[in-house]
Backbone and ligand atoms as CSV (ligand in chain L), in Angstrom:
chain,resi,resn,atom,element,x,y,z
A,1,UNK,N,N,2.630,12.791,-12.445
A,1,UNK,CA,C,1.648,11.993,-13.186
A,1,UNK,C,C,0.232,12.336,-12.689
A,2,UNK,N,N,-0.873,12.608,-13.949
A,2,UNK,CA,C,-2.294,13.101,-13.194
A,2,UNK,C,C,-2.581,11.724,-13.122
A,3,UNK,N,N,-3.479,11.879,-11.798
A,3,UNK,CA,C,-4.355,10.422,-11.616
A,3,UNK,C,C,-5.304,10.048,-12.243
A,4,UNK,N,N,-5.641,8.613,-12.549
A,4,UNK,CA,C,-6.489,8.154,-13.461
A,4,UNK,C,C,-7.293,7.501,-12.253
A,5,UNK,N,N,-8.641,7.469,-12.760
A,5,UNK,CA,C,-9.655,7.416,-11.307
A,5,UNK,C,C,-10.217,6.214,-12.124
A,6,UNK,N,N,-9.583,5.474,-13.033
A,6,UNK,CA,C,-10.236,4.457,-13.824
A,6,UNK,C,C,-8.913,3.112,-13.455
A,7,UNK,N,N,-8.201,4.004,-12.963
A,7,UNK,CA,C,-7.213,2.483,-12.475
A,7,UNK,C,C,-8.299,1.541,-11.285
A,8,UNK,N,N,-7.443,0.645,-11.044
A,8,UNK,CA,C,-8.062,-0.857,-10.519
A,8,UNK,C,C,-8.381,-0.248,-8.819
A,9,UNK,N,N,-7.691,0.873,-8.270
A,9,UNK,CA,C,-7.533,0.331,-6.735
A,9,UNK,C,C,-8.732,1.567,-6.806
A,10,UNK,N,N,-9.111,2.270,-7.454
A,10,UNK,CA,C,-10.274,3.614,-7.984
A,10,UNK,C,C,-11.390,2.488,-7.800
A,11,UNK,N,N,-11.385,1.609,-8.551
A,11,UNK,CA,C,-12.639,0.800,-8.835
A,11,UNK,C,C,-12.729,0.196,-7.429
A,12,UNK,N,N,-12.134,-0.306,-7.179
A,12,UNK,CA,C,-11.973,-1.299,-5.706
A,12,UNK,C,C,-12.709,-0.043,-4.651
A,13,UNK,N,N,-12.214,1.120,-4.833
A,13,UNK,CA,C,-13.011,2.125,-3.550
A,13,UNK,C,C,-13.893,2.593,-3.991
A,14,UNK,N,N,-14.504,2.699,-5.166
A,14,UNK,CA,C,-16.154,2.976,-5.224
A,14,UNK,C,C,-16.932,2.108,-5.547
A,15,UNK,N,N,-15.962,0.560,-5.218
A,15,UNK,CA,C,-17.008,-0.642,-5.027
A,15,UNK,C,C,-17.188,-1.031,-6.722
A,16,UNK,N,N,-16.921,-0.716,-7.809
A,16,UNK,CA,C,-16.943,-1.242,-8.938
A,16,UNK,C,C,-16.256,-2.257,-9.436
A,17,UNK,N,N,-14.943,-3.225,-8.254
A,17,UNK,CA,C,-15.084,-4.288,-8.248
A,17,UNK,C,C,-14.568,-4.495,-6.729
A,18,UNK,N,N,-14.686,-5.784,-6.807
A,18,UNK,CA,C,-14.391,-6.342,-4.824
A,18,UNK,C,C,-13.074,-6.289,-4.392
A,19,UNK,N,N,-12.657,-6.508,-3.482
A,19,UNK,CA,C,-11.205,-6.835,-3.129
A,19,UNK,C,C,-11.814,-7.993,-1.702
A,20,UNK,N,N,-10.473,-8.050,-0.815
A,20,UNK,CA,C,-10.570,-9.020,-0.117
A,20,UNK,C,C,-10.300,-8.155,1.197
A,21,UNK,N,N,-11.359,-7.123,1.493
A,21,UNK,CA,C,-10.865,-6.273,2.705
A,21,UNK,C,C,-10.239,-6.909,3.919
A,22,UNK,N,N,-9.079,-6.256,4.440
A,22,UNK,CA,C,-9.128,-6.567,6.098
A,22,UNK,C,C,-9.515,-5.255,6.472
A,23,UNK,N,N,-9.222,-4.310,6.362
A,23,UNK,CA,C,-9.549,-3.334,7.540
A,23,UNK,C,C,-9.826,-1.848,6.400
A,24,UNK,N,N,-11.051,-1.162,6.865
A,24,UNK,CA,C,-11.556,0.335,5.982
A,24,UNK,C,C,-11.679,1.568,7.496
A,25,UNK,N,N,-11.529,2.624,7.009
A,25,UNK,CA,C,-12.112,3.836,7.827
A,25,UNK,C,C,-11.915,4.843,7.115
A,26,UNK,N,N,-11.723,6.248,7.634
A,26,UNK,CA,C,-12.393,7.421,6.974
A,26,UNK,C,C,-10.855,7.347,5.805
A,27,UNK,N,N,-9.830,6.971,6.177
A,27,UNK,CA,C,-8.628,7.403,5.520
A,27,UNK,C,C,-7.795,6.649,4.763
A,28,UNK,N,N,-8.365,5.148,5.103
A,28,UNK,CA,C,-7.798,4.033,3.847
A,28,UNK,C,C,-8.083,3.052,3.925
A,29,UNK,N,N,-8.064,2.208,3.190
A,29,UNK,CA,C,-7.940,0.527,2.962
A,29,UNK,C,C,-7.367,-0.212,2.615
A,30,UNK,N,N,-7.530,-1.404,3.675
A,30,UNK,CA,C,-6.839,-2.777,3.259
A,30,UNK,C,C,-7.300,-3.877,2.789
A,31,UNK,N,N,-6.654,-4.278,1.992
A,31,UNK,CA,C,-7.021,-5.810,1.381
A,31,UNK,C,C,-5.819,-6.496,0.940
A,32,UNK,N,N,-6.164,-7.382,0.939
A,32,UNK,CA,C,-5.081,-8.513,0.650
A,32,UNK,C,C,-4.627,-8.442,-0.474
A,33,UNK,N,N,-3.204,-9.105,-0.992
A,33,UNK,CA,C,-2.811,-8.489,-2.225
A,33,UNK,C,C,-3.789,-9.984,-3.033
A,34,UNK,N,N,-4.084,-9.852,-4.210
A,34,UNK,CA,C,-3.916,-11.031,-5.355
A,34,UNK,C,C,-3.297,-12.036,-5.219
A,35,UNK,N,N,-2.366,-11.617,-5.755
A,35,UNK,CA,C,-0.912,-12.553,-5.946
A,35,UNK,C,C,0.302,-12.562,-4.722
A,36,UNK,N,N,-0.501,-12.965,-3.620
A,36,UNK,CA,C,0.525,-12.536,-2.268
A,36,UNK,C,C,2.042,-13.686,-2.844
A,37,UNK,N,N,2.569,-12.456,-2.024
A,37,UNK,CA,C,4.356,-13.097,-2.157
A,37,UNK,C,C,5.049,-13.626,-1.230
A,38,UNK,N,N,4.471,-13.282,0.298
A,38,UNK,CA,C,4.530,-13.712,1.122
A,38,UNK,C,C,2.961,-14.165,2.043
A,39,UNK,N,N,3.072,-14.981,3.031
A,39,UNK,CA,C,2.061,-15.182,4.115
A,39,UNK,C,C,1.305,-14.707,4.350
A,40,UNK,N,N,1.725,-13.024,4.867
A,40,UNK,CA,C,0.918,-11.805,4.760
A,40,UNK,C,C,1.095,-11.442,3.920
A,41,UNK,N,N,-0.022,-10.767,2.983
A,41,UNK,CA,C,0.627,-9.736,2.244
A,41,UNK,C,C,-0.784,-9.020,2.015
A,42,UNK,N,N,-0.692,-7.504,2.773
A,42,UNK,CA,C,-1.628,-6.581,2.604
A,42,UNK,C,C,-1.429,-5.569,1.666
A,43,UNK,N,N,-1.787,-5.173,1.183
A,43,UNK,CA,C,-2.452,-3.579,0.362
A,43,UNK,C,C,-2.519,-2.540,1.429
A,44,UNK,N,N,-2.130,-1.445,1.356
A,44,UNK,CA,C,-2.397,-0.486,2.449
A,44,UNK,C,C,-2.715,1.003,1.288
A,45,UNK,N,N,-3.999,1.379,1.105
A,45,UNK,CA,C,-4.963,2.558,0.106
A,45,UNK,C,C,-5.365,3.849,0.717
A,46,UNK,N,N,-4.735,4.741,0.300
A,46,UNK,CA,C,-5.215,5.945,1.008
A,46,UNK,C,C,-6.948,6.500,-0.078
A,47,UNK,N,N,-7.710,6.668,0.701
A,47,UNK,CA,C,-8.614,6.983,0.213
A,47,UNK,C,C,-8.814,7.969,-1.167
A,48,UNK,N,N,-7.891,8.579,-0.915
A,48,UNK,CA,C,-7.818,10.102,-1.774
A,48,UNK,C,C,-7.334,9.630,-2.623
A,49,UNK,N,N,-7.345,10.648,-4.046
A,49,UNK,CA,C,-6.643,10.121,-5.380
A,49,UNK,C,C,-5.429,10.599,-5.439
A,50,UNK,N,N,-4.465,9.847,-4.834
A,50,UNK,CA,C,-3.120,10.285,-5.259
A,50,UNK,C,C,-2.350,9.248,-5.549
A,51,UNK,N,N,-1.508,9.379,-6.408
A,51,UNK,CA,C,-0.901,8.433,-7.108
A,51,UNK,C,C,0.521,7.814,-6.654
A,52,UNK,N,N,1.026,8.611,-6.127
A,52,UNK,CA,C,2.731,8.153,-4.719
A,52,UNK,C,C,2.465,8.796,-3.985
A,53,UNK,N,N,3.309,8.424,-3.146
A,53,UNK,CA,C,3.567,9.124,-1.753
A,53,UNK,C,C,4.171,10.727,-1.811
A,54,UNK,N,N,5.457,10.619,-2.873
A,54,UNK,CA,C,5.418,12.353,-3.098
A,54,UNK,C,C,4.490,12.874,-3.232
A,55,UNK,N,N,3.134,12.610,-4.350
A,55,UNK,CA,C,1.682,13.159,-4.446
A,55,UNK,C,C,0.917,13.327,-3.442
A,56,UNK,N,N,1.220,12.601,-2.128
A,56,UNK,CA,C,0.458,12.500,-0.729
A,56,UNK,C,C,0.752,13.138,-0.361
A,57,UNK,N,N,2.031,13.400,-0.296
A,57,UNK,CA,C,2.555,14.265,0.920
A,57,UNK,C,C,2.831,15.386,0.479
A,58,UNK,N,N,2.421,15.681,-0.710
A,58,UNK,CA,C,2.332,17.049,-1.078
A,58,UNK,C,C,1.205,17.805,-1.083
A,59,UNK,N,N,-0.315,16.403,-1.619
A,59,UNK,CA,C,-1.479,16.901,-1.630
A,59,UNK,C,C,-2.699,16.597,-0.219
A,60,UNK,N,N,-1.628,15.699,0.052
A,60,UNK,CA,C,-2.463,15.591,1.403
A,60,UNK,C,C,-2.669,16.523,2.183
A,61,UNK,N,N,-3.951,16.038,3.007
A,61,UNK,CA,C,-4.125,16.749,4.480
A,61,UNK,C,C,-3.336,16.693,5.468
A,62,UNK,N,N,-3.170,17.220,6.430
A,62,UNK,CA,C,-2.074,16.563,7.613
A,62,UNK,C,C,-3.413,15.314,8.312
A,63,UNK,N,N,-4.314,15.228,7.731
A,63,UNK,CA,C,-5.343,14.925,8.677
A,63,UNK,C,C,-5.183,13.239,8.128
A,64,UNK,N,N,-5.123,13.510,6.797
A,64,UNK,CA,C,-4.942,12.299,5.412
A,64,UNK,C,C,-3.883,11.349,5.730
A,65,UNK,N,N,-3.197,12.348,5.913
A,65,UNK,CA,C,-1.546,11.330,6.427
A,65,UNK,C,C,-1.712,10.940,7.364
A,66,UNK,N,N,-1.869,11.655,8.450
A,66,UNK,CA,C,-1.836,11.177,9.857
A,66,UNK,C,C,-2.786,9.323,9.891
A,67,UNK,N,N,-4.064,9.981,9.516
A,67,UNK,CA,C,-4.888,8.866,9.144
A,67,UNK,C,C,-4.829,7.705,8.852
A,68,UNK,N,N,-3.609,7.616,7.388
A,68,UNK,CA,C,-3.305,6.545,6.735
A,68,UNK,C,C,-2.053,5.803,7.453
A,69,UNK,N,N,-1.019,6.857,7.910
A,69,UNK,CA,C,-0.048,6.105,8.737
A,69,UNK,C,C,-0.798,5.185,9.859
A,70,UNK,N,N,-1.880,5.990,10.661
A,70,UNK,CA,C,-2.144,5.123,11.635
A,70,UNK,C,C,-3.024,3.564,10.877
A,71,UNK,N,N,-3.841,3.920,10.055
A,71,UNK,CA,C,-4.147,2.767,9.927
A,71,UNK,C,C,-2.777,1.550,9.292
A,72,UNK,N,N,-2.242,1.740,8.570
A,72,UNK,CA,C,-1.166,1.284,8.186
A,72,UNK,C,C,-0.784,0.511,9.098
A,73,UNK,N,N,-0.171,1.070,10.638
A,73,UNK,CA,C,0.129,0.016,12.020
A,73,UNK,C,C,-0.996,-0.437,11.966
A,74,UNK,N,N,-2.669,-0.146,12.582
A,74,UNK,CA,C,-3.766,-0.932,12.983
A,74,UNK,C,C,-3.304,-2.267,12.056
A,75,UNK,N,N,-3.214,-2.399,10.944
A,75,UNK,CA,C,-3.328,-3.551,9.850
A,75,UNK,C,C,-2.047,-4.251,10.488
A,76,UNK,N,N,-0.793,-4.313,10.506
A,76,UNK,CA,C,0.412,-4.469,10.497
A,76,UNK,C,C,0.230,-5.062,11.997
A,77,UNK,N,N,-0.712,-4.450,13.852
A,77,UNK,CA,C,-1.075,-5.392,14.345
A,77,UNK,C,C,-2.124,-6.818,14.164
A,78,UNK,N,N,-2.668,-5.653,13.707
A,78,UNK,CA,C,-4.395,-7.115,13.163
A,78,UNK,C,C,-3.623,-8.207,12.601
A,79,UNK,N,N,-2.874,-8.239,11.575
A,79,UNK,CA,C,-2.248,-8.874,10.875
A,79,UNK,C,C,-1.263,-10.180,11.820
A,80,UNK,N,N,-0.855,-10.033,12.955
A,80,UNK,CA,C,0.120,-10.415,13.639
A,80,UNK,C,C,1.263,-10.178,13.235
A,81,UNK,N,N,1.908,-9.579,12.624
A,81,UNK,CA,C,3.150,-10.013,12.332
A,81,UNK,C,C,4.320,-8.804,13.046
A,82,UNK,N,N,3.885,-7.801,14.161
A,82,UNK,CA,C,4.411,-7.269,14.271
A,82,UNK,C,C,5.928,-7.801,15.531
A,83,UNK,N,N,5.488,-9.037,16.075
A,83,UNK,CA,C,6.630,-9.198,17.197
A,83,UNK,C,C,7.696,-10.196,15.860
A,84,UNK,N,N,7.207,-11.097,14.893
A,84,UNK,CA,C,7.983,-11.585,14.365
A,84,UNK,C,C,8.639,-10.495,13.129
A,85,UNK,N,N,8.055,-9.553,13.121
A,85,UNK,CA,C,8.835,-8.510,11.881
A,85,UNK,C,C,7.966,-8.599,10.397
A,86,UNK,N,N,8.391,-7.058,10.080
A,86,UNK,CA,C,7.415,-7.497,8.917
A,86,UNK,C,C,8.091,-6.353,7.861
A,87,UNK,N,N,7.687,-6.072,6.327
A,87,UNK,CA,C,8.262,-5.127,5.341
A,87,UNK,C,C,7.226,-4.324,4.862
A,88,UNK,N,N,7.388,-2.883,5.039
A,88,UNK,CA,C,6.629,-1.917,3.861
A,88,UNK,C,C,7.287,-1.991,2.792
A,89,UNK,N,N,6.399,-2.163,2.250
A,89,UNK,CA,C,7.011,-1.454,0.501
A,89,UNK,C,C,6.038,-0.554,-0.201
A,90,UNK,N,N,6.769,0.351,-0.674
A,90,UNK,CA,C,6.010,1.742,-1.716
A,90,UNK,C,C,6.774,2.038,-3.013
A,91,UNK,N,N,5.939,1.342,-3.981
A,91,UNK,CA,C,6.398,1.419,-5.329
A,91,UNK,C,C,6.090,2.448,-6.017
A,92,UNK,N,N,7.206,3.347,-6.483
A,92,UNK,CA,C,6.523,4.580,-6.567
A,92,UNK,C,C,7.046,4.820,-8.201
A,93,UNK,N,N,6.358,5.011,-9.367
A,93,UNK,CA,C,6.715,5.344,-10.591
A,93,UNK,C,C,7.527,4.657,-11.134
A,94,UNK,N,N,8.173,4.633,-12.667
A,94,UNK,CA,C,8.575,3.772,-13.534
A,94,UNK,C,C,9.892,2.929,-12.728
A,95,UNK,N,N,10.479,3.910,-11.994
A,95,UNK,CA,C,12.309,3.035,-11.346
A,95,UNK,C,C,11.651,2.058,-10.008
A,96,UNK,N,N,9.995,2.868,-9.492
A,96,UNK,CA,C,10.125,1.963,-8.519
A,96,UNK,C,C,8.909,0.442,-8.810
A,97,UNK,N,N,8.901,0.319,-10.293
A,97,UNK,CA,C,7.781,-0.732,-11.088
A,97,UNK,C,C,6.460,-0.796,-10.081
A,98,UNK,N,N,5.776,0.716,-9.996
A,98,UNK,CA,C,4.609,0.323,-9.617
A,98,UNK,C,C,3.723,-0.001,-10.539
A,99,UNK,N,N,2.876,-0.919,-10.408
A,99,UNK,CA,C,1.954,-1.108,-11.264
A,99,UNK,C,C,0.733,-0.379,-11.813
A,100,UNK,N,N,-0.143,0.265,-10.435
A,100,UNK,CA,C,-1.514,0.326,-9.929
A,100,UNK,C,C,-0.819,1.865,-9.999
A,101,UNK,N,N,-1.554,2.887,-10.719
A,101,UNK,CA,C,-0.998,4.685,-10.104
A,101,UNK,C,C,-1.880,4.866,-9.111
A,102,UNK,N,N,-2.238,4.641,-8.305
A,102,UNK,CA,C,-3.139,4.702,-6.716
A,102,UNK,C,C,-1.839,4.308,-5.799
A,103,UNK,N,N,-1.543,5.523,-4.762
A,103,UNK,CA,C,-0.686,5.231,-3.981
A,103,UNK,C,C,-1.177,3.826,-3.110
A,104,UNK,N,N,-0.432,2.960,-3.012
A,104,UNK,CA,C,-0.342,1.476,-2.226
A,104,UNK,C,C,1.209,1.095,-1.486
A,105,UNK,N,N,0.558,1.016,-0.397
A,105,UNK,CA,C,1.981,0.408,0.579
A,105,UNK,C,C,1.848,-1.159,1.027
A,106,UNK,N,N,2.710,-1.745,0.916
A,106,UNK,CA,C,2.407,-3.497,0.395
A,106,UNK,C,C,3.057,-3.694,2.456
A,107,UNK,N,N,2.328,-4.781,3.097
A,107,UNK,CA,C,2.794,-4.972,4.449
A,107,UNK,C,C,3.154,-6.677,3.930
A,108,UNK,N,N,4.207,-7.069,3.847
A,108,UNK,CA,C,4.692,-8.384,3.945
A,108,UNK,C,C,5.325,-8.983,5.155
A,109,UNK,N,N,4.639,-10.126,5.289
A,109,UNK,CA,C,5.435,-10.442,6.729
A,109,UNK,C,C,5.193,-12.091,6.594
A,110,UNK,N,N,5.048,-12.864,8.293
A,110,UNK,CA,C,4.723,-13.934,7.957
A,110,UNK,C,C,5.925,-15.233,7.452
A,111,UNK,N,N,6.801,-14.687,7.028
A,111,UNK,CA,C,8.126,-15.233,6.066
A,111,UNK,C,C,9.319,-14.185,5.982
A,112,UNK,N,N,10.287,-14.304,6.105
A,112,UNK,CA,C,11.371,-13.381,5.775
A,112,UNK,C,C,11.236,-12.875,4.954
A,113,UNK,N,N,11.779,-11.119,4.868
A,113,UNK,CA,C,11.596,-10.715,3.031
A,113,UNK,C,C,12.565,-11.110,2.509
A,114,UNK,N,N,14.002,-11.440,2.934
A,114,UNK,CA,C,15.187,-11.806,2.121
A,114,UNK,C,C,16.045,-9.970,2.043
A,115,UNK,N,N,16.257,-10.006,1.427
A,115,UNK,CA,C,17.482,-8.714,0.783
A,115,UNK,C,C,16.891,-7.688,0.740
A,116,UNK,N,N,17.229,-6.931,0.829
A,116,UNK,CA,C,16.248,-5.456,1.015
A,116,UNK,C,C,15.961,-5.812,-0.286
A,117,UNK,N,N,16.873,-5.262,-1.349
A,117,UNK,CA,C,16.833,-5.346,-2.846
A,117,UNK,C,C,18.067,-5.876,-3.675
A,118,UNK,N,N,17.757,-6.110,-4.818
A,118,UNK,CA,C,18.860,-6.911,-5.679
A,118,UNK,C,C,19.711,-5.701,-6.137
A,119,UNK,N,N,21.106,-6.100,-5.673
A,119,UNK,CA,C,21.931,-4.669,-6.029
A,119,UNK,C,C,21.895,-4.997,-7.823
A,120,UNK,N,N,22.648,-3.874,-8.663
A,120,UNK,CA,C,22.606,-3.727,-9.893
A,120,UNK,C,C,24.376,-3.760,-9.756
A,121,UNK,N,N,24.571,-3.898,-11.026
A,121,UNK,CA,C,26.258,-4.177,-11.329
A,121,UNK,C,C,26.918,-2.919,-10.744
A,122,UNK,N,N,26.445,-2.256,-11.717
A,122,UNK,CA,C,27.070,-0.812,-11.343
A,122,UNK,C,C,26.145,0.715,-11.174
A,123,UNK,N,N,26.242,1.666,-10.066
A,123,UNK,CA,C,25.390,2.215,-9.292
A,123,UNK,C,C,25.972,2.936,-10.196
L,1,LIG,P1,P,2.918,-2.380,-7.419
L,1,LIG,O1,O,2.077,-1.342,-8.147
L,1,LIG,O2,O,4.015,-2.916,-8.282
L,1,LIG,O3,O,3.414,-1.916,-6.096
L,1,LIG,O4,O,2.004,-3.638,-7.107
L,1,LIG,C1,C,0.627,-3.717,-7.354
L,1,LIG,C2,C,0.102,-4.863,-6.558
L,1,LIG,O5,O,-1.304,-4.884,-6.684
L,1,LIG,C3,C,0.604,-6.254,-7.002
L,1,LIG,O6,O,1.211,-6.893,-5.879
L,1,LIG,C4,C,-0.680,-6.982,-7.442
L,1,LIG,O7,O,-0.673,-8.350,-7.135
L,1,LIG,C5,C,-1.745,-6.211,-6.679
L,1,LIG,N1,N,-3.081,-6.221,-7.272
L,1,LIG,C6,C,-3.418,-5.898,-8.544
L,1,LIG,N2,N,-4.740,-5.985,-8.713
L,1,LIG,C7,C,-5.262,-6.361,-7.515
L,1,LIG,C8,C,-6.578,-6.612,-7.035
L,1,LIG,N3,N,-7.646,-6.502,-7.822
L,1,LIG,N4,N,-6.739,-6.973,-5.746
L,1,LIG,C9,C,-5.656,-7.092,-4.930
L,1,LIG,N5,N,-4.397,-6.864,-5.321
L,1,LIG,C10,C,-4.196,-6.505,-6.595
């Protein structure tokens, strides 16, 4: 999928609308989700325009990745939730209902996530 630099989390990083930052540097950002689902619930934005994580890690830098993983923990301590446990999630294209095509890794914590996922009848 080519990236659209007119989606929402595009606007949010060249400031054309706000978000609710916790934490920015050279390689990504955080903000709080909207509609949190849990206690915590962060946004984790790699600066660059890529749309999943296959797209990252194909078009990324090693410098990009490295970058975004680390901030990813920084948030995930800031946050507290790392001695009580906490969930990434990366919704990636139509099977994985991402919404936003800007790669985003969701940090939920704060509350149990429950089930990894809802099994389906038949695999
Ligand atoms: P998904 O693409 O399904 O992984 O989820 C997109 C997430 O972005 C949802 O949890 C939304 O609540 C969240 N979201 C959408 N717009 C905004 C916004 N302007 N600020 C913060 N979170 C947002």
């Amino acid at each position: 999928m080519a990236y659209d630099n007119q989606n929402i989390f595009a606007k949010i990083l060249r400031g054309e609308i706000p978000c609710d930052k916790v934490y920015e540097d050279d390689y990504a950002l955080a903000f709080n989700d909207i509609n949190p689902a849990r206690p915590v619930h962060i946004l984790v934005i790699p600066k660059g325009p890529y749309v999943s994580m296959d797209d990252f890690s194909a078009k990324g830098t090693t410098e990009e990745l490295a970058g975004f993983l680390k901030a990813l923990g920084h948030v995930a301590r800031e946050a507290g939730v790392t001695d009580t446990g906490y969930r990434i999630i990366g919704n990636n294209g139509a099977h994985g209902h991402q919404e936003v095509p800007h790669l985003h890794l969701h940090i939920l914590g704060g509350a149990s996530a429950g089930p990894m996922v809802k099994r389906v009848e038949k695999l």
